[in-house]
C-alpha positions in Angstrom: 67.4 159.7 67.6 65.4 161.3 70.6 62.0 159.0 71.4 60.3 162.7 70.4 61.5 162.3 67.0 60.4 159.2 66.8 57.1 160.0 67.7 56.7 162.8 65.5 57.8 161.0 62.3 55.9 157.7 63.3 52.6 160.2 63.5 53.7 162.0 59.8 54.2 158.2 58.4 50.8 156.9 60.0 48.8 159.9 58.7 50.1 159.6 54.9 49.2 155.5 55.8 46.0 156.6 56.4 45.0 158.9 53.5 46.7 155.7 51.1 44.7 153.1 52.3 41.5 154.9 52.7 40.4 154.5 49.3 40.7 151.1 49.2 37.5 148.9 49.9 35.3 151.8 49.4 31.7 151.4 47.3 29.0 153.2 47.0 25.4 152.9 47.1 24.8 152.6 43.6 27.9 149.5 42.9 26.3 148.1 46.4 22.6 147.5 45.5 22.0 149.9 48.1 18.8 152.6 48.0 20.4 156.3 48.5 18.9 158.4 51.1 17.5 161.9 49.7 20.0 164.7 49.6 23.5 162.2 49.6 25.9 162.6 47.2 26.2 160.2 44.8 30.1 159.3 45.5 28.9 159.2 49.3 30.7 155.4 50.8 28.3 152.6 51.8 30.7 150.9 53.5 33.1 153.7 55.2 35.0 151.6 58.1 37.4 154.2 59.9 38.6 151.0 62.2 39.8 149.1 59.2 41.3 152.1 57.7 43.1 153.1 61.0 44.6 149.1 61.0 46.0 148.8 58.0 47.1 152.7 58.3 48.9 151.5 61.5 50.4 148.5 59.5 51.5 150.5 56.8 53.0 152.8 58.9 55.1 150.3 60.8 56.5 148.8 57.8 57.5 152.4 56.3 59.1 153.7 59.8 61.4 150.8 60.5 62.6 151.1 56.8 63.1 154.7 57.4 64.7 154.2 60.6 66.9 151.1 59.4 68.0 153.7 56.5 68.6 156.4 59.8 71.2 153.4 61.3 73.1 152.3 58.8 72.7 155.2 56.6 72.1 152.9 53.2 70.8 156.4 50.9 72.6 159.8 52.3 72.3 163.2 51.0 75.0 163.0 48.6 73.0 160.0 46.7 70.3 162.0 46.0 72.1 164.8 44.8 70.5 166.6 42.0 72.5 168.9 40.9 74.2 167.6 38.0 70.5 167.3 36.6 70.3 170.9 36.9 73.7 171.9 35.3 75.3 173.4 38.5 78.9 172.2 39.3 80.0 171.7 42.8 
């Protein structure tokens, strides 16, 4: 695998990190105690920290691209595993 593959994938496996851990840790001002400021919506965060999100995105990421890459080496699930078209009815 070229290192721009690598790099490419890493980036799709760190974004999709991000967007699962994001929700995670997040209150609002009402479930903090906190007074809202005029015009915020009331499912605005009190506590939005893009740092922690982007670590634990990063972590997250890791873990799912060397799985994917070990998978890439020694090819443990192939195409043919996941074939679905018995499910469908269609003969080979």
């Amino acid at each position: 695998m070229r290192w721009t593959s690598i790099v490419a994938i890493f980036t799709l496996f760190w974004v999709l990190s991000a967007f699962l851990v994001m929700p995670f840790g997040i209150r609002t001002h009402e479930e903090l105690g906190l007074d809202k400021i005029a015009g915020q919506a009331h499912s605005a965060p009190a506590n939005f920290r893009p740092r922690l999100i982007m670590l634990r995105g990063t972590g997250l990421a890791v873990v799912l691209f060397g799985l994917y890459y070990a998978n890439y080496v020694h090819q443990w699930i192939t195409l043919d595993d996941i074939d679905i078209t018995p499910w469908l009815g269609l003969s080979k």
